[in-house]
C-alpha positions as CSV (number, residue, x, y, z in Angstrom):
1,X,0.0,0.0,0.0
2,X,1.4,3.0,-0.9
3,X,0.5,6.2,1.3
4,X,1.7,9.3,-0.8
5,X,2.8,9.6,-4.2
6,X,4.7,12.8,-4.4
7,X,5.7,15.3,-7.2
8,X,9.0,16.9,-6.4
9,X,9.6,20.2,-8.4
10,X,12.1,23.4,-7.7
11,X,10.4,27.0,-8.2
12,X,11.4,30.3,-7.4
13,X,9.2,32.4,-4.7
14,X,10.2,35.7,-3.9
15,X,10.4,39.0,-6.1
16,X,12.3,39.1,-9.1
17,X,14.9,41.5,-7.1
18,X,15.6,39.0,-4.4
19,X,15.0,35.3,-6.2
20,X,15.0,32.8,-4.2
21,X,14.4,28.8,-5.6
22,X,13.3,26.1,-3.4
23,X,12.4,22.4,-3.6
24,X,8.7,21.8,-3.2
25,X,6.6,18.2,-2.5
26,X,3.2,18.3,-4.5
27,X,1.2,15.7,-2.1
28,X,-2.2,16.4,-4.4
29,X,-2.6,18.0,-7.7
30,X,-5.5,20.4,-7.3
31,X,-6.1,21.1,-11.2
32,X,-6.1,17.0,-12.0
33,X,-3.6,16.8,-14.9
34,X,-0.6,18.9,-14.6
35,X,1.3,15.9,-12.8
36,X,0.9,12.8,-10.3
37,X,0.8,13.4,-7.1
38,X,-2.1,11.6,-4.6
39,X,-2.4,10.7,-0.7
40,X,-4.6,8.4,0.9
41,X,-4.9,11.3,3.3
42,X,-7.6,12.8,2.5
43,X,-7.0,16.4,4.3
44,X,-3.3,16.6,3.4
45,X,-2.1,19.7,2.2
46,X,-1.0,19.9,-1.6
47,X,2.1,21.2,-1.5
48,X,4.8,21.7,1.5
49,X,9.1,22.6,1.3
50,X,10.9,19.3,0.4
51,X,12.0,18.5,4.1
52,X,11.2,15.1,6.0
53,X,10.4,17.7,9.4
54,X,7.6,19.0,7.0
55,X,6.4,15.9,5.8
56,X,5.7,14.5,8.6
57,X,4.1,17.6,10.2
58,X,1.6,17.8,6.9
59,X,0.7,13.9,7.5
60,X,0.0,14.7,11.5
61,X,-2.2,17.8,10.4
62,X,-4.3,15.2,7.5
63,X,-4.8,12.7,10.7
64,X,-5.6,15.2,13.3
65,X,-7.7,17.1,10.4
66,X,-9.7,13.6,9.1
67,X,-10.1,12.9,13.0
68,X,-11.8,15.9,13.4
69,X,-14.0,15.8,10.3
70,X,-15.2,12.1,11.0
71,X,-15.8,13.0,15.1
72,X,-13.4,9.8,15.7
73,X,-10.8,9.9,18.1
74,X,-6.9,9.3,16.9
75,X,-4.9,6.9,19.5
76,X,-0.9,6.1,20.0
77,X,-2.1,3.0,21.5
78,X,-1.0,-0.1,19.4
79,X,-2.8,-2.7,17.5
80,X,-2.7,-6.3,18.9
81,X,-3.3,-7.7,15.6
82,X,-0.1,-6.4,14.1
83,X,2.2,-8.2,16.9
84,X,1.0,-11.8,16.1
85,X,2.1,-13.7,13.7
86,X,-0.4,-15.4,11.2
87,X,-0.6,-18.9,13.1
88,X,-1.8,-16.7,16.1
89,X,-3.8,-14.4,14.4
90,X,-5.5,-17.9,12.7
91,X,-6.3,-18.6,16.2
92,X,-7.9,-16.3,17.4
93,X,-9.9,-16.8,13.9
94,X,-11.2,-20.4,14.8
95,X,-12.5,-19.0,18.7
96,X,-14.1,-16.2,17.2
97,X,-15.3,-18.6,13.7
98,X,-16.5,-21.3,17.0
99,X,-18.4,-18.4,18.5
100,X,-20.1,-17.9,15.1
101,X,-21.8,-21.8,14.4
102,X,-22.7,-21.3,18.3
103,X,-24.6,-18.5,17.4
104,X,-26.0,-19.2,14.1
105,X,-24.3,-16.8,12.5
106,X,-22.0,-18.5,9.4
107,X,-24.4,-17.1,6.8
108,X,-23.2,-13.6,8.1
109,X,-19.3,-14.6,8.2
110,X,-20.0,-16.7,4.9
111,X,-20.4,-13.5,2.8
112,X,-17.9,-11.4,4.8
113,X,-15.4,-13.9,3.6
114,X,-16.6,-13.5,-0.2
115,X,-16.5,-10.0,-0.2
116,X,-13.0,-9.8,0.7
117,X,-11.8,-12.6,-1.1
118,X,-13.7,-12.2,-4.2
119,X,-14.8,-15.6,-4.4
120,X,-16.7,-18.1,-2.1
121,X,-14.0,-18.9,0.5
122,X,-13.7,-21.2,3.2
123,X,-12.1,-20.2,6.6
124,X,-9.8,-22.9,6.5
125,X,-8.5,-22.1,3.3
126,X,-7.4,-19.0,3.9
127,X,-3.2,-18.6,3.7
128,X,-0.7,-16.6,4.9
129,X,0.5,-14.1,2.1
């Protein structure tokens, strides 16, 4: 997954006296076809100096901006599901799959599975990648 795709470009600001040119990061083109540039962060701003410092202050701003937008609530707490490896992540799968035949509910889990996977899928046949 890629998050940004970013046009770098060098332009002069400044008066024509005092010239000044500086590297610039396009995160979005605003008119659509002068160049690629896109962000899965939807509030990003389009263009910032070409600085890591600044990057990383624009993607903060698109988070804390899409936060307040959606009335979520942004966290530094960290996933559980990204520590565990896939046989461990595959078990927590069959408790919670258990908990579904106990309640009736495969159907629902049935076409949850097809959705993501395109096709009619079975639990157990689901592989690491």
């Amino acid at each position: 997954m890629v998050d940004i795709i970013a046009y770098i470009r060098e332009i002069s600001i400044g008066d024509s006296e005092h010239p000044e040119r500086k590297r610039f990061m396009f995160l979005r083109d605003t008119v659509g076809d002068r160049f690629l540039a896109k962000s899965r962060y939807r509030y990003i701003t389009p263009r910032i100096e070409l600085s890591y410092a600044e990057l990383v202050n624009a993607i903060y701003d698109a988070i804390d901006a899409e936060v307040s937008h959606s009335g979520g609530e942004a966290s530094n707490e960290e996933n559980p599901y990204t520590k565990k490896n896939f046989d461990e992540l595959m078990e927590d799968a069959k408790g919670l799959w258990t908990q579904l035949v106990n309640t009736g509910k495969v159907n629902q889990a049935t076409e949850i599975l097809q959705k993501e996977f395109g096709k009619p899928t079975k639990f157990s046949e689901i592989m690491p990648t």
